[in-house]
Backbone atoms as SQL, in Angstrom:
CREATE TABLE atoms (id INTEGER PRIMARY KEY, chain TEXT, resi INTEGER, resn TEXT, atom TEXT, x REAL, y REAL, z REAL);
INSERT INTO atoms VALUES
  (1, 'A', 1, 'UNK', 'N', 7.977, -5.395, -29.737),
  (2, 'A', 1, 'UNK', 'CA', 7.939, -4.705, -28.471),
  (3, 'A', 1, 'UNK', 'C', 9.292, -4.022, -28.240),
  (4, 'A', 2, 'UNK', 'N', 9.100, -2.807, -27.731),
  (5, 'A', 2, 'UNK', 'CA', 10.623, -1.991, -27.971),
  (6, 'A', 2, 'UNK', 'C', 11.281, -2.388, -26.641),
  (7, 'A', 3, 'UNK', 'N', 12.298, -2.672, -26.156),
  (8, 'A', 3, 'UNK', 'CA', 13.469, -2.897, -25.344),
  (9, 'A', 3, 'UNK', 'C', 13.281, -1.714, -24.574),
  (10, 'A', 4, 'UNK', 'N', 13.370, -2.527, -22.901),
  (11, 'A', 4, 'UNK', 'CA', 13.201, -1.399, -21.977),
  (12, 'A', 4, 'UNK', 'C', 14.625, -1.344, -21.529),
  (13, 'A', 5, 'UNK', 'N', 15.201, 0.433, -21.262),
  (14, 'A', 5, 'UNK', 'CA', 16.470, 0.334, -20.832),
  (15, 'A', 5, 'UNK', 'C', 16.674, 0.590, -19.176),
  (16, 'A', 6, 'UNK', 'N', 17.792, 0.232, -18.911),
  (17, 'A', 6, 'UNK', 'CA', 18.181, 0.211, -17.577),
  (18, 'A', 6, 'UNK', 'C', 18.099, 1.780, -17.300),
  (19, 'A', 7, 'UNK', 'N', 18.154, 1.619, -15.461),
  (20, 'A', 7, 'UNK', 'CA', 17.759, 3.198, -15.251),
  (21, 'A', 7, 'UNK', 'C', 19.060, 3.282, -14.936),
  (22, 'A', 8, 'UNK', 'N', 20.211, 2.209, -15.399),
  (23, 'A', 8, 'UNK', 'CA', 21.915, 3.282, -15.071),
  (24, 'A', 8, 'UNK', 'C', 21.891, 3.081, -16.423),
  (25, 'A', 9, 'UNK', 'N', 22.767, 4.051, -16.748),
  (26, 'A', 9, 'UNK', 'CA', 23.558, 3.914, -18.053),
  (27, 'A', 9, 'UNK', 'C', 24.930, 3.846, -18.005),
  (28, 'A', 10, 'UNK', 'N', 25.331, 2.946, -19.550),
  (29, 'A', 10, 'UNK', 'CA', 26.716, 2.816, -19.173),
  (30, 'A', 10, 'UNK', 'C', 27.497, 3.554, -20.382),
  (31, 'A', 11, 'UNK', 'N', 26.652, 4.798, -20.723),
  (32, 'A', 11, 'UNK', 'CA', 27.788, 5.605, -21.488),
  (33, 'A', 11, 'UNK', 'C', 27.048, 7.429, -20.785),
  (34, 'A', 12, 'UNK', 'N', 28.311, 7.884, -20.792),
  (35, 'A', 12, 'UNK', 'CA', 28.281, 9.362, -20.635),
  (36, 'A', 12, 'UNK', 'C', 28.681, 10.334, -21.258),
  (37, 'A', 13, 'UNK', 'N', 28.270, 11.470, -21.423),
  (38, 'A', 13, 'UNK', 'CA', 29.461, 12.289, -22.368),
  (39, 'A', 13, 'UNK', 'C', 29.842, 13.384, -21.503),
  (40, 'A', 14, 'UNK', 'N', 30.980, 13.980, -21.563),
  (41, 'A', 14, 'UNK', 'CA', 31.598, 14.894, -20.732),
  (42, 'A', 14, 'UNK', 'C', 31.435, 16.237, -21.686),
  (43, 'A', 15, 'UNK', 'N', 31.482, 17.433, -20.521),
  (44, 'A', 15, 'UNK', 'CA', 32.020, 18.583, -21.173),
  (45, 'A', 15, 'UNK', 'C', 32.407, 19.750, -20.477),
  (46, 'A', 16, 'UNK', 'N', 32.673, 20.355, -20.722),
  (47, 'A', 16, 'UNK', 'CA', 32.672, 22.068, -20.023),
  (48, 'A', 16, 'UNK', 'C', 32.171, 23.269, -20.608),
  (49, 'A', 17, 'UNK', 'N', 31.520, 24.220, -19.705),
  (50, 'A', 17, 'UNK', 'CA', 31.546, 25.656, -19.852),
  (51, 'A', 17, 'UNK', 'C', 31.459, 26.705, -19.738),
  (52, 'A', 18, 'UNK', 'N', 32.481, 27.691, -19.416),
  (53, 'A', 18, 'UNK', 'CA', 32.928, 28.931, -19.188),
  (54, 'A', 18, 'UNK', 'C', 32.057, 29.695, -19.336),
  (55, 'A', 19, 'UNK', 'N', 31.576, 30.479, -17.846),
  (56, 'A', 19, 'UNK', 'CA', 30.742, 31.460, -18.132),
  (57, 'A', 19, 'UNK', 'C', 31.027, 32.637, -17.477),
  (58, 'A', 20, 'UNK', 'N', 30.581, 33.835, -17.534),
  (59, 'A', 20, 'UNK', 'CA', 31.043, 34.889, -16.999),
  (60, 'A', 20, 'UNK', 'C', 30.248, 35.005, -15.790),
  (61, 'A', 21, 'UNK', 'N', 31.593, 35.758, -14.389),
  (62, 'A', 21, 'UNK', 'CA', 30.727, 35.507, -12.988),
  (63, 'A', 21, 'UNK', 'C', 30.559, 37.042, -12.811),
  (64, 'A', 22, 'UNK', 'N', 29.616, 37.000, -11.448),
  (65, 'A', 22, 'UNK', 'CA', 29.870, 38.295, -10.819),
  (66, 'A', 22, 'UNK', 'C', 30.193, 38.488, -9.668),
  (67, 'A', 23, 'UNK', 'N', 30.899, 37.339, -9.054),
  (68, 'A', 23, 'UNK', 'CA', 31.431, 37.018, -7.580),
  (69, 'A', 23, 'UNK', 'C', 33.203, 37.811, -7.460),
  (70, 'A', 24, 'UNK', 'N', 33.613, 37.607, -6.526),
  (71, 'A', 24, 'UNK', 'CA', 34.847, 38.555, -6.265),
  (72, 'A', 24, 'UNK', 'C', 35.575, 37.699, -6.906),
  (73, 'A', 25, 'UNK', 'N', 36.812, 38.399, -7.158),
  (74, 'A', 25, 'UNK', 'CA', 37.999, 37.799, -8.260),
  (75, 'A', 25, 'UNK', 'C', 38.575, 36.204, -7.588),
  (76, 'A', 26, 'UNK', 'N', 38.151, 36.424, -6.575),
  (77, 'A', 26, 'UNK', 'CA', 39.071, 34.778, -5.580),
  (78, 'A', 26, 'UNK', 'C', 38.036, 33.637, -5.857),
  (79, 'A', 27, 'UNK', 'N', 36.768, 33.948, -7.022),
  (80, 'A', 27, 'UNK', 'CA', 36.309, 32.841, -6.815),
  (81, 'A', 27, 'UNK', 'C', 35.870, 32.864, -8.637),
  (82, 'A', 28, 'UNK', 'N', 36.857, 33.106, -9.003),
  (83, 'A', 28, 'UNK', 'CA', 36.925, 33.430, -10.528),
  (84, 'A', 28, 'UNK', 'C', 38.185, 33.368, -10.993),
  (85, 'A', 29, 'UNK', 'N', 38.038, 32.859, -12.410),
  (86, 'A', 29, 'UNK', 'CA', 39.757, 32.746, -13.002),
  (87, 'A', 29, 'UNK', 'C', 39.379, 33.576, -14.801),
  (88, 'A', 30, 'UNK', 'N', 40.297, 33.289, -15.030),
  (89, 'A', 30, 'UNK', 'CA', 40.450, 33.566, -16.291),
  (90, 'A', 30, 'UNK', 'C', 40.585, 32.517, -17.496),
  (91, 'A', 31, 'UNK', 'N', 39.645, 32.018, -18.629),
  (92, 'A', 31, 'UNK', 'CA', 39.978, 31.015, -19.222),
  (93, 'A', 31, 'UNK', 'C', 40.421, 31.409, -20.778),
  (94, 'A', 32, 'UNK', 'N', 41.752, 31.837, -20.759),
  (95, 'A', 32, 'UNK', 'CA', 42.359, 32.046, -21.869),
  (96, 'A', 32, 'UNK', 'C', 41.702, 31.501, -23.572),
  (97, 'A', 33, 'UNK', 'N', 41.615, 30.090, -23.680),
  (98, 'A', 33, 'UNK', 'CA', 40.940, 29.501, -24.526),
  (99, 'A', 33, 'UNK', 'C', 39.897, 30.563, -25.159),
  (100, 'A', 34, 'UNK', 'N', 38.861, 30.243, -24.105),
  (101, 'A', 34, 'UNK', 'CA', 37.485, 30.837, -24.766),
  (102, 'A', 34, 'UNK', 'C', 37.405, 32.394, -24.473),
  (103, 'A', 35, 'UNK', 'N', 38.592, 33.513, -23.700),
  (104, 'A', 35, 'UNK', 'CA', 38.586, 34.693, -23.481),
  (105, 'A', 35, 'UNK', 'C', 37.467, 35.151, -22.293),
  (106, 'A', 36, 'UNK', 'N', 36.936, 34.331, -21.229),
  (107, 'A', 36, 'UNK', 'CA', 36.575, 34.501, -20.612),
  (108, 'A', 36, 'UNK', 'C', 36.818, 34.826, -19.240),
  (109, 'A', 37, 'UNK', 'N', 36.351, 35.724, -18.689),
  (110, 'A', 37, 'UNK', 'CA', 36.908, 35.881, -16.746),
  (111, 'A', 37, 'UNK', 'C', 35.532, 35.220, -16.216),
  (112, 'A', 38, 'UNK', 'N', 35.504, 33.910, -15.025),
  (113, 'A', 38, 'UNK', 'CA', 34.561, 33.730, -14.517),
  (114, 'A', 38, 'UNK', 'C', 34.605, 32.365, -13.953),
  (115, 'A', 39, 'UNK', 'N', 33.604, 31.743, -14.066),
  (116, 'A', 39, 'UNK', 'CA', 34.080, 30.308, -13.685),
  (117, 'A', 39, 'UNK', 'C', 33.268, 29.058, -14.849),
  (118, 'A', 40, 'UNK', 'N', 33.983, 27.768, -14.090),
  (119, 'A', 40, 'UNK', 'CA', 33.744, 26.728, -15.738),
  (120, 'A', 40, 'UNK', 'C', 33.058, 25.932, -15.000),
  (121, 'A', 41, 'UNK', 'N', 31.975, 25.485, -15.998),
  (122, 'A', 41, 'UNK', 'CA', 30.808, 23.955, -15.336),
  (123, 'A', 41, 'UNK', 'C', 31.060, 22.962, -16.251),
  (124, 'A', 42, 'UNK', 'N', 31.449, 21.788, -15.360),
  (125, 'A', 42, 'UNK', 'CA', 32.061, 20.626, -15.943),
  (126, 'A', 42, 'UNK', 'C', 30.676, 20.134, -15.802),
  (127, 'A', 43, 'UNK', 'N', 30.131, 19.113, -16.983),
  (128, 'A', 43, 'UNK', 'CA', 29.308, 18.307, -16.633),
  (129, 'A', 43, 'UNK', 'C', 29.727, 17.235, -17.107),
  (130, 'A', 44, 'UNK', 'N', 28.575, 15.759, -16.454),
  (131, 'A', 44, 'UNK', 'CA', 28.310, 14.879, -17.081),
  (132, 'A', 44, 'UNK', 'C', 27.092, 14.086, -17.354),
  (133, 'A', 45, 'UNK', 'N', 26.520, 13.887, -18.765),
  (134, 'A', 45, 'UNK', 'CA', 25.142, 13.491, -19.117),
  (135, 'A', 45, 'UNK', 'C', 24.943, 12.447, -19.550),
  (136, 'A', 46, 'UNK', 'N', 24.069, 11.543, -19.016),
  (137, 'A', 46, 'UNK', 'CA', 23.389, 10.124, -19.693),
  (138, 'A', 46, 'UNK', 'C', 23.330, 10.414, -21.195),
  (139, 'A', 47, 'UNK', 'N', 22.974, 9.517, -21.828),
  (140, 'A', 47, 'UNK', 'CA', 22.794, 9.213, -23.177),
  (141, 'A', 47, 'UNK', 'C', 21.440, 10.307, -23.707),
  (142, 'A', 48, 'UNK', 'N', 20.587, 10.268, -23.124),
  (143, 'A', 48, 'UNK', 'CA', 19.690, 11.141, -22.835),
  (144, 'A', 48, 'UNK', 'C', 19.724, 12.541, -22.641),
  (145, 'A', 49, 'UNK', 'N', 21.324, 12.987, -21.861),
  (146, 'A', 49, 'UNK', 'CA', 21.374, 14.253, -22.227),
  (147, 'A', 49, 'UNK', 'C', 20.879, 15.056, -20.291),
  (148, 'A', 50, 'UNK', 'N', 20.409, 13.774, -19.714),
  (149, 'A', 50, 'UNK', 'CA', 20.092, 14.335, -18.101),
  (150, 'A', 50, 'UNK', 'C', 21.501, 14.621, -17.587),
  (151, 'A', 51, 'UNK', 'N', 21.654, 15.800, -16.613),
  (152, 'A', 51, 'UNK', 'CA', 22.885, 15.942, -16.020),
  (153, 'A', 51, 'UNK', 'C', 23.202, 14.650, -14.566),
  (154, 'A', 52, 'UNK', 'N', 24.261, 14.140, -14.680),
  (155, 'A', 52, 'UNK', 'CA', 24.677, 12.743, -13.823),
  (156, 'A', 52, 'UNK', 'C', 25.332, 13.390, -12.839),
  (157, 'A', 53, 'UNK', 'N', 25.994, 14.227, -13.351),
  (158, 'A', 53, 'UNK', 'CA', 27.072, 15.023, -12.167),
  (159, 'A', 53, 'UNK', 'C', 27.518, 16.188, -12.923),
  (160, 'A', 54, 'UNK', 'N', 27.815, 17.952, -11.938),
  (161, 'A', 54, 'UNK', 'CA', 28.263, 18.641, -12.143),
  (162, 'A', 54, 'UNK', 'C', 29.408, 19.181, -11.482),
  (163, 'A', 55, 'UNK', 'N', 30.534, 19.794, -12.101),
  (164, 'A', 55, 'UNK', 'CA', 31.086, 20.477, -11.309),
  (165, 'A', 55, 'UNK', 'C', 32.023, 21.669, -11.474),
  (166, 'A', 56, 'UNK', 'N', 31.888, 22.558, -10.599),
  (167, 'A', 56, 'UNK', 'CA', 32.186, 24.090, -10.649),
  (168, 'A', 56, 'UNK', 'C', 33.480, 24.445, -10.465),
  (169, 'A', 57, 'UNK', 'N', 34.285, 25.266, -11.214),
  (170, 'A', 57, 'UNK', 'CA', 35.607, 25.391, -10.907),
  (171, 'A', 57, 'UNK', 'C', 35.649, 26.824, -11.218),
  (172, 'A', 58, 'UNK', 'N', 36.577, 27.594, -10.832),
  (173, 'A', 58, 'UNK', 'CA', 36.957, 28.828, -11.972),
  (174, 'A', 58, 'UNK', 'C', 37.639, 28.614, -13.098),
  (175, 'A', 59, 'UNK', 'N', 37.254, 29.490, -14.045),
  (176, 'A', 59, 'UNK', 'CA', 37.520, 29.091, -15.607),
  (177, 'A', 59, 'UNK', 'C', 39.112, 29.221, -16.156),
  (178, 'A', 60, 'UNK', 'N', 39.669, 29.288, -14.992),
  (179, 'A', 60, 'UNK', 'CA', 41.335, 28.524, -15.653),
  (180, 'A', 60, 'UNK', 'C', 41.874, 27.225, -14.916),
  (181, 'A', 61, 'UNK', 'N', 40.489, 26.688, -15.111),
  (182, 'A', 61, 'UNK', 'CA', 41.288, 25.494, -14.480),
  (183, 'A', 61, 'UNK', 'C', 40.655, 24.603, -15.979),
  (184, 'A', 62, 'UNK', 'N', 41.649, 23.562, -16.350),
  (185, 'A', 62, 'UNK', 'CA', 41.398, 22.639, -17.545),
  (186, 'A', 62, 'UNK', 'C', 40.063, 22.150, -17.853),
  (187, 'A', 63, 'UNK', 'N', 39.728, 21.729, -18.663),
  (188, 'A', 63, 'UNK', 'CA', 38.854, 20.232, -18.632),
  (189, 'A', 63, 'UNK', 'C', 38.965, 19.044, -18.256),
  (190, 'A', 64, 'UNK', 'N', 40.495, 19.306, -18.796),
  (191, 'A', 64, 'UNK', 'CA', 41.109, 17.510, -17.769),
  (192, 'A', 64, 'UNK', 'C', 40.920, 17.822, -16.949),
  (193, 'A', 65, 'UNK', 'N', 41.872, 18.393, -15.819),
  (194, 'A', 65, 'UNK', 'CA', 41.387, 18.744, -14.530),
  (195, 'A', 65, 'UNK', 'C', 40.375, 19.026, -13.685),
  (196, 'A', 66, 'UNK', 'N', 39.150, 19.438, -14.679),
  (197, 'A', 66, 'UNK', 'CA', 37.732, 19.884, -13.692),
  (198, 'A', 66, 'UNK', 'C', 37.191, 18.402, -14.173),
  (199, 'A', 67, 'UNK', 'N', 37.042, 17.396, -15.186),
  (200, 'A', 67, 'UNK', 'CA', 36.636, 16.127, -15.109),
  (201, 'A', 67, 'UNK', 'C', 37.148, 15.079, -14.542),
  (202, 'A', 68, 'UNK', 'N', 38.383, 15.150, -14.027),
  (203, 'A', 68, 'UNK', 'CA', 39.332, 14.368, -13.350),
  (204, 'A', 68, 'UNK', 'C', 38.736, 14.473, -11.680),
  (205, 'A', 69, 'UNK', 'N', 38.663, 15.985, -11.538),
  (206, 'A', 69, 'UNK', 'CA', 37.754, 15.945, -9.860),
  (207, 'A', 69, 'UNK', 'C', 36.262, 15.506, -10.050),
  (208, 'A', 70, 'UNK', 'N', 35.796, 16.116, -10.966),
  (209, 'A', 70, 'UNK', 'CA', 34.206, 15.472, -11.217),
  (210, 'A', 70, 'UNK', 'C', 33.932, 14.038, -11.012),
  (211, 'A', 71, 'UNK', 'N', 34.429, 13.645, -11.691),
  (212, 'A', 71, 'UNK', 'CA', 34.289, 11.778, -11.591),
  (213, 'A', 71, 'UNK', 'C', 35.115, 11.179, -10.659),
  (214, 'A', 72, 'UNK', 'N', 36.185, 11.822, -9.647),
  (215, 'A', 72, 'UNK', 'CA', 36.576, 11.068, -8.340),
  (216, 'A', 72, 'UNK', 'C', 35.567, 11.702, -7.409),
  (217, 'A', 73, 'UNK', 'N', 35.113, 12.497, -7.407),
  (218, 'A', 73, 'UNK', 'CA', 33.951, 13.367, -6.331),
  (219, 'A', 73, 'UNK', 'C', 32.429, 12.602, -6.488),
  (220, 'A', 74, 'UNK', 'N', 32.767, 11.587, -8.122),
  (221, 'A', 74, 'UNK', 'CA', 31.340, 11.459, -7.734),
  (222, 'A', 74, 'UNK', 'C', 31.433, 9.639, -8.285),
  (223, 'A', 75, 'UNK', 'N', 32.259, 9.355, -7.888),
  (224, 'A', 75, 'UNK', 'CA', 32.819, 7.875, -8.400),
  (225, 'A', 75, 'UNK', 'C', 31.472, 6.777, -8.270),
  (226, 'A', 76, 'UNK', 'N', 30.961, 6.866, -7.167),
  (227, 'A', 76, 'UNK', 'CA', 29.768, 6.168, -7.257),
  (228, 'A', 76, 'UNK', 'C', 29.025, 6.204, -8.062),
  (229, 'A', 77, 'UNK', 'N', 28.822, 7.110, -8.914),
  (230, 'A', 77, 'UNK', 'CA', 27.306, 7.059, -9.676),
  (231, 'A', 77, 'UNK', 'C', 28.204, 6.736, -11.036),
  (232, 'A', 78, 'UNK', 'N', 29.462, 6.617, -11.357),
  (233, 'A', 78, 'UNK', 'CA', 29.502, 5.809, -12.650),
  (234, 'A', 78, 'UNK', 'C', 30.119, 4.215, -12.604),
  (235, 'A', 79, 'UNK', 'N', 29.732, 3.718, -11.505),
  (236, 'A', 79, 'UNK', 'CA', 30.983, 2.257, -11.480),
  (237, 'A', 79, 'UNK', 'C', 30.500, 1.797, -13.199),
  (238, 'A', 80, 'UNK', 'N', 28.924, 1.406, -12.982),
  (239, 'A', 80, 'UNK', 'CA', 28.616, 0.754, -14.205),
  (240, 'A', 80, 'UNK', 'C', 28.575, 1.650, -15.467),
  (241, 'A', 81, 'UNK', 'N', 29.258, 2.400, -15.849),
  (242, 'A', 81, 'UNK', 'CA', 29.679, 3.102, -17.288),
  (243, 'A', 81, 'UNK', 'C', 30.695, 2.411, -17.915),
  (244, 'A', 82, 'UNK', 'N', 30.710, 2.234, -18.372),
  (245, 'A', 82, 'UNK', 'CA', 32.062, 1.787, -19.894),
  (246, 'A', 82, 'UNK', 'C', 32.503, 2.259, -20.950),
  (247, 'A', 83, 'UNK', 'N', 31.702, 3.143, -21.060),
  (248, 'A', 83, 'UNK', 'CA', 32.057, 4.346, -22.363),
  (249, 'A', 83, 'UNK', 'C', 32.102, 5.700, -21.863),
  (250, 'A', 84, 'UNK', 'N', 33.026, 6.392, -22.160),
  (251, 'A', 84, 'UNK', 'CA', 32.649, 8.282, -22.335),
  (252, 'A', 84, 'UNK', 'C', 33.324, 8.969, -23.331),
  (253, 'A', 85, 'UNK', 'N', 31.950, 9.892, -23.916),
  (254, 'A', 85, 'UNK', 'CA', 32.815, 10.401, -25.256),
  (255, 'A', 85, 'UNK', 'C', 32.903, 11.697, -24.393),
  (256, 'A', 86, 'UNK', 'N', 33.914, 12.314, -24.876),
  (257, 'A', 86, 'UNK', 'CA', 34.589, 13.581, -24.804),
  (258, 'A', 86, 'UNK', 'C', 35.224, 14.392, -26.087),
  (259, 'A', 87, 'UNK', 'N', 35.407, 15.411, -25.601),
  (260, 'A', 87, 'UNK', 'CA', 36.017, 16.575, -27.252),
  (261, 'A', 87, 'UNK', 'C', 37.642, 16.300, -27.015),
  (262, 'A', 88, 'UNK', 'N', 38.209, 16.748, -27.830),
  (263, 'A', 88, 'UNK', 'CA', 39.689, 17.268, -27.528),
  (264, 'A', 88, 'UNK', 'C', 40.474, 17.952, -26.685),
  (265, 'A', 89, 'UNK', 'N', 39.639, 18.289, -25.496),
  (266, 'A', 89, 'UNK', 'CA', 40.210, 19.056, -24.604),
  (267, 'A', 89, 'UNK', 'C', 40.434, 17.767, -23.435),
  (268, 'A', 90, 'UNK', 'N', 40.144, 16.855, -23.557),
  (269, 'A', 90, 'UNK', 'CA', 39.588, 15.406, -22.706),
  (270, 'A', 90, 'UNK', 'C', 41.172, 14.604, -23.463),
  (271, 'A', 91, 'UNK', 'N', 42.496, 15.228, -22.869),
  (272, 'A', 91, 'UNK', 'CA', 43.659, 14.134, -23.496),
  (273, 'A', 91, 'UNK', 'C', 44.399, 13.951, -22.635),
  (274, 'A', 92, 'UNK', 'N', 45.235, 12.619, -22.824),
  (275, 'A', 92, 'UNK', 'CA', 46.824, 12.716, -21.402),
  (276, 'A', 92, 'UNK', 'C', 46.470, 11.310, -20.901),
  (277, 'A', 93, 'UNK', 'N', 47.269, 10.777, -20.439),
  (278, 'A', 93, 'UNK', 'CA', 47.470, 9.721, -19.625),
  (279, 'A', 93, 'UNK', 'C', 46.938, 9.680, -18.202),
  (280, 'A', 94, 'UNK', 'N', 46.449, 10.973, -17.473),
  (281, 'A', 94, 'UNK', 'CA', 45.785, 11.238, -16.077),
  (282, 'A', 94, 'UNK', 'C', 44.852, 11.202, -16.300),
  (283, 'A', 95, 'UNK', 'N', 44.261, 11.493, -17.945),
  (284, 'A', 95, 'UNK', 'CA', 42.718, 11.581, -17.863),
  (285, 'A', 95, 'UNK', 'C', 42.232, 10.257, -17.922),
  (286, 'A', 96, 'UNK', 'N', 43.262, 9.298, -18.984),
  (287, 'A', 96, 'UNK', 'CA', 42.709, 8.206, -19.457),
  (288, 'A', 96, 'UNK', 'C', 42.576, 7.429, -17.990),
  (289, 'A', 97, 'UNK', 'N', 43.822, 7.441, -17.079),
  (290, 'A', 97, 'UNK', 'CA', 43.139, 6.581, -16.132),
  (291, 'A', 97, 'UNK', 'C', 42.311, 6.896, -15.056),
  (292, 'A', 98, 'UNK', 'N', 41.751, 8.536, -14.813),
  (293, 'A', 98, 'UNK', 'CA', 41.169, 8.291, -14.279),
  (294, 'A', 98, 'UNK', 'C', 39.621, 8.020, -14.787),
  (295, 'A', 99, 'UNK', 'N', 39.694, 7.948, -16.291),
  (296, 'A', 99, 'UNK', 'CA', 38.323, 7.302, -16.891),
  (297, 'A', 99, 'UNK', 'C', 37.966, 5.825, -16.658),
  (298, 'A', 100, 'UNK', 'N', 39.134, 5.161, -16.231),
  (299, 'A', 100, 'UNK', 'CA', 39.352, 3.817, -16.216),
  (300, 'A', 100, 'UNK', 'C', 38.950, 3.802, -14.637);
């Protein structure tokens, strides 16, 4: 009989991405990295791949930084997580604790 899983999960994976806007320049940045003008969608997804939490920034603002507000904006819905994988843009001592 296959193992039923909990409806929280306790791993997430993070990410971002830069897309091009068509809103006025004050609500748009520039994200050097990927050569984009517009704004960046931070997400975060269950194991499964469902979105847990999103969040919108303009696209010169980091990944650390747009996941660092993501997960204090939405602190409730991960108490019970214990894992998150992230890419290389996910580094630093601010990020680690606020993963912690």
């Amino acid at each position: 009989m296959a193992q039923k899983r909990s409806v929280y999960t306790s791993f997430i994976i993070l990410d971002a991405q830069s897309v091009k806007n068509t809103d006025p320049a004050e609500s748009s940045g520039y994200d050097g990295g990927k050569k984009v003008s517009g704004i960046k969608r931070h997400l975060a997804v269950d194991i499964n791949g469902l979105p847990m939490a999103v969040h919108v920034t303009t696209a010169n603002v980091s990944e650390r930084d747009g996941a660092n507000a993501l997960l204090a904006l939405n602190k409730s819905q991960f108490d019970l997580v214990q894992r998150v994988m992230a890419d290389g843009g996910y580094t630093g001592n601010n990020f680690a604790q606020s993963v912690q």
